[in-house]
C-alpha positions as CSV (number, residue, x, y, z in Angstrom):
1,X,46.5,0.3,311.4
2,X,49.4,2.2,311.0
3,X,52.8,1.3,311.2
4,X,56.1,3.6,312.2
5,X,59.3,1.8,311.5
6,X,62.6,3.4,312.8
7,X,66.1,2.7,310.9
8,X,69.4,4.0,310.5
9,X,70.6,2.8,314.0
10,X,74.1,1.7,314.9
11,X,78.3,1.5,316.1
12,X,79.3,5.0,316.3
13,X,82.6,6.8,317.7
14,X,82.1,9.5,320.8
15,X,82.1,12.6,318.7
16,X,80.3,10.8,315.5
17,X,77.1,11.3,313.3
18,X,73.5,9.5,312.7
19,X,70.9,10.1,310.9
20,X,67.7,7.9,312.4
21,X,64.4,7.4,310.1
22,X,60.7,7.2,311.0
23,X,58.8,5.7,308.1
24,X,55.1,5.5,308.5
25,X,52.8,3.4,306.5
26,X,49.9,5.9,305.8
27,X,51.1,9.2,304.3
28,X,48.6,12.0,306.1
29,X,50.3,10.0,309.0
30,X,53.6,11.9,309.8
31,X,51.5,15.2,309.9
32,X,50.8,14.6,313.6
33,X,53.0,15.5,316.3
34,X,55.7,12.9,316.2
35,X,58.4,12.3,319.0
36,X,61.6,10.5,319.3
37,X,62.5,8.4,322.5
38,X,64.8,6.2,323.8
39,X,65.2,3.2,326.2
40,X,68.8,2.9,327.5
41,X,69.7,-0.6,329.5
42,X,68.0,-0.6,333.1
43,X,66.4,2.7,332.4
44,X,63.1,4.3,331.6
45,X,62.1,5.0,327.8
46,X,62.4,8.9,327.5
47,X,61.4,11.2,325.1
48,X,64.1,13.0,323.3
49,X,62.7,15.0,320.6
50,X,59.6,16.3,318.9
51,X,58.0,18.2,316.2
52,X,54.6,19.6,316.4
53,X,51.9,19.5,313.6
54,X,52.5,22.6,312.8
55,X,56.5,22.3,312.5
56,X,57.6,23.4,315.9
57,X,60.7,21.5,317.5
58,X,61.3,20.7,321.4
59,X,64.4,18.6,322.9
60,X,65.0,17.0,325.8
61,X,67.6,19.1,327.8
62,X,70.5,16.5,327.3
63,X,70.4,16.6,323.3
64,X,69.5,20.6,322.5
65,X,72.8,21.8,320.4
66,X,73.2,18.0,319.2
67,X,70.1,16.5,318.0
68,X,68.0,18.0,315.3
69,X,64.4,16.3,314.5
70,X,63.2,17.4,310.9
71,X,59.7,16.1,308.9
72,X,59.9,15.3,305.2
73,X,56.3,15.2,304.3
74,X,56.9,13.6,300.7
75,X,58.3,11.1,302.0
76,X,56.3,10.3,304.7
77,X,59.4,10.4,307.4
78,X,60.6,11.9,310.3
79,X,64.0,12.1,310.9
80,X,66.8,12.5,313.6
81,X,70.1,13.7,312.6
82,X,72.4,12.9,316.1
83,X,76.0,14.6,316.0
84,X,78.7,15.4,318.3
85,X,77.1,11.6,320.0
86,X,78.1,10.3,323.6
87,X,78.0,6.9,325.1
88,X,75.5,7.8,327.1
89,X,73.1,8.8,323.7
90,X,73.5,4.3,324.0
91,X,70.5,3.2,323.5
92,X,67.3,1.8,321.4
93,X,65.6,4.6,319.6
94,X,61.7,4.6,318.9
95,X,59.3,7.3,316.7
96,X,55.7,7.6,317.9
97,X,52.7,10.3,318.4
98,X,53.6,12.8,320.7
99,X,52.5,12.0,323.5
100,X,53.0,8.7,322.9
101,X,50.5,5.6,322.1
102,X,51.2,2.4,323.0
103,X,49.6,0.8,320.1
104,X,52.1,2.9,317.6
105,X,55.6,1.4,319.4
106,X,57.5,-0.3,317.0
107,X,60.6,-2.2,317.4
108,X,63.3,0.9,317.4
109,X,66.7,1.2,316.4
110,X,69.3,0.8,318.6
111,X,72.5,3.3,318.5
112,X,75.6,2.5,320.2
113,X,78.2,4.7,320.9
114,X,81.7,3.5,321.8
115,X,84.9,3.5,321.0
């Protein structure tokens, strides 16, 4: 079964950059549509961010002009680059299909922003 594995989480200043990583264990794989979402404390998980099989992008309203999700297909990874981050981008970050399956959830990467 496949596995997606997120990285690159953690402490970052209001105003600051990240740069999260979907790995996936089979290559033809990250050729779906693959989303990023995110579960902040005593919320819902939403999605944030997605690209489309054929390379189209779509954000979630509070992240367009910050967030930018891009595919490396070599490598077999999605990415998220996060700048100009607020505390309320707080919050564990997960890759899946898009929509999502449950079976494909992972254990994400949580970012923190704070000063």
């Amino acid at each position: 079964q496949v596995q997606l594995v997120e990285s690159g989480g953690g402490l970052v200043q209001p105003g600051g950059s990240l740069r999260l990583s979907c790995a996936a264990s089979r290559s033809s794989f990250i050729f779906n549509a693959i989303g990023w979402y995110r579960q902040a404390p005593g919320k819902q998980r939403e999605w944030v961010a997605g690209i489309t099989s054929g390379g189209s992008r779509n954000y979630a309203d509070s992240v367009k002009g910050r967030f930018t999700i891009s595919r490396d297909k070599a490598k077999n990874t999605v990415y998220l680059d996060m700048n100009s981050l607020k505390p309320e981008d707080t919050a564990v970050y997960y890759c899946n299909t898009m929509p999502a399956t449950s079976v494909y959830w992972g254990q994400g990467t949580q970012v923190t922003v704070s000063s």
